[in-house]
C-alpha positions in Angstrom: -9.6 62.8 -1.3 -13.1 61.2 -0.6 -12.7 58.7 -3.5 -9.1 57.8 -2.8 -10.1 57.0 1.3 -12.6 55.1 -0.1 -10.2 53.4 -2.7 -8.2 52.3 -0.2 -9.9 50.7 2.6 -11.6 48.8 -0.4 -8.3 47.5 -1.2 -7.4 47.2 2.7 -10.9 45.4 3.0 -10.7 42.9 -0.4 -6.7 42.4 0.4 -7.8 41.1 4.4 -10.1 39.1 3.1 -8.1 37.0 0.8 -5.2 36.7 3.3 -7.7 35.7 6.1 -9.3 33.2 3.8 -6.0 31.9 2.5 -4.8 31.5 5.9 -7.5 28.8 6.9 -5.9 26.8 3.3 -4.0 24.0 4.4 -1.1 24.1 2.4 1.0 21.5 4.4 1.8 17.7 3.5 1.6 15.1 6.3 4.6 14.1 8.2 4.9 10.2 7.5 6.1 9.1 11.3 6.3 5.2 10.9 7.2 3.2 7.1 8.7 -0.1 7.6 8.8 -3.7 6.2 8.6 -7.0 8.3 9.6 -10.6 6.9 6.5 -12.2 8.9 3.9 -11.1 12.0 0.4 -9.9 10.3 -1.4 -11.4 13.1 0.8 -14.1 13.4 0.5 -15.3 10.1 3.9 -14.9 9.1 3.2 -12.9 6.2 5.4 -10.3 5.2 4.1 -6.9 5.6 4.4 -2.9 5.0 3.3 -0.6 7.9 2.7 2.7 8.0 1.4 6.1 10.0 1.6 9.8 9.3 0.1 12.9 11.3 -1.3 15.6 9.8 -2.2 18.6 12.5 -4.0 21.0 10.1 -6.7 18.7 8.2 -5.7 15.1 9.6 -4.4 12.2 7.2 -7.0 11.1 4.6 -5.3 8.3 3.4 -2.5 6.3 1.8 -1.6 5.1 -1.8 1.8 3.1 -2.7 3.8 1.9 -5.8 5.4 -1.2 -5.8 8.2 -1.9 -8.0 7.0 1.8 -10.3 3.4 0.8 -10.8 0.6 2.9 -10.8 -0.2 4.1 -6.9 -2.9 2.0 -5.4 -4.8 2.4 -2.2 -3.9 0.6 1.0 -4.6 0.1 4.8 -2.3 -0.2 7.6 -0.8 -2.6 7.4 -0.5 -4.0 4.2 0.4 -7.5 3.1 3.5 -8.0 1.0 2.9 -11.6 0.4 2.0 -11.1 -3.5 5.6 -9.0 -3.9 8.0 -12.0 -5.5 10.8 -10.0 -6.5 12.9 -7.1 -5.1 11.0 -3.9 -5.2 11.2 -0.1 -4.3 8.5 1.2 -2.5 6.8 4.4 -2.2 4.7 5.8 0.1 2.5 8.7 -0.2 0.3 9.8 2.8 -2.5 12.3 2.1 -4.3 14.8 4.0 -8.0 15.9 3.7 -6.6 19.0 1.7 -5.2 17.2 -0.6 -1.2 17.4 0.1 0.9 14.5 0.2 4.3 13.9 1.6 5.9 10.5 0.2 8.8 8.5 1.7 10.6 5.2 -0.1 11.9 1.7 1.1 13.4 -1.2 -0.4 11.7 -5.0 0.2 13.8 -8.1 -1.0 10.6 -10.8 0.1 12.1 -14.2 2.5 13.5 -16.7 0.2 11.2 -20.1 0.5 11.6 -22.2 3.5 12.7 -25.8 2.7 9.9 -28.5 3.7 11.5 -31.2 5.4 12.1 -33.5 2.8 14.2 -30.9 1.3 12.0 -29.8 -1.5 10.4 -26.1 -1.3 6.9 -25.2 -1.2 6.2 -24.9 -4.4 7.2 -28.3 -5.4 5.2 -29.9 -3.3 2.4 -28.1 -4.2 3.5 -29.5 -8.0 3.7 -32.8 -6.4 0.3 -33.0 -4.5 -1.0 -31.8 -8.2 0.3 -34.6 -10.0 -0.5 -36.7 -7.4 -4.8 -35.9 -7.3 -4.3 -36.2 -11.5 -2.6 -39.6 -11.7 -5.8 -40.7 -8.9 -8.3 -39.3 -11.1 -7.0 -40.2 -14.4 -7.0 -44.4 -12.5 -10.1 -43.9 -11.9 -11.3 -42.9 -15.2 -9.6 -45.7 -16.5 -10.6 -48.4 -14.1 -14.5 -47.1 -14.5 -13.7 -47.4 -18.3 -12.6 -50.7 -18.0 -14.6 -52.5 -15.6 -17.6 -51.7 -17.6 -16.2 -54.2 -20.3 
């Protein structure tokens, strides 16, 4: 009778033990309160962006990884600059906590077409222009220095 007292309030004592030291685990993902797009407005710099907060009341949020388009999940601060995104792309969000657990939410960004310049043309032509333009003044210059030496 001894042994089996014994017996059990070894099991009693090993048994609280591992529920009071799993009950200070934190086994729940952060809650993602804020994921949204913006055509323009980091700083006034009218660059498209991705902002984002989550809570976390057991550990507090560690950080934040996404995937654009189905890429490999990156690292990235609030906010985050979409101006590199040139196509349609799903993206996904994963907020972590200190412990580990991650909750993940998804969004769709279609970037802002180019703005026309003012002669009609968009920015990347004349970008292409203002190219062809420093090459044709250096390659007259080369050929003028060429010739004049004659």
């Amino acid at each position: 009778m001894k042994n089996k007292i014994i017996l059990i309030f070894g099991l009693v004592l090993v048994f609280g033990l591992v529920s009071v030291v799993d009950a200070g685990v934190d086994k729940t993902p952060p809650v993602i309160t804020e994921f949204y797009t913006t055509e323009g407005g980091i700083e006034t710099s009218g660059v498209p962006a991705l902002f984002f907060t989550a809570t976390d009341e057991e550990s507090g949020v560690d950080h934040f990884e996404a995937s654009f388009g189905g890429s490999d999940y990156i690292k990235v601060e609030n906010p985050y600059p979409l101006d590199l995104v040139t196509a349609k792309k799903k993206i996904v969000l994963r907020a972590y906590d200190k412990a580990g657990n991650y909750a993940s939410s998804d969004t769709e960004f279609t970037p802002p077409p180019a703005k026309p310049m003012a002669n009609g043309g968009s920015r990347s032509d004349k970008s292409s222009e203002q190219a062809v333009a420093v090459i044709l003044v250096v390659a007259f210059a080369i050929y003028l220095r060429r010739h004049l030496r004659r």
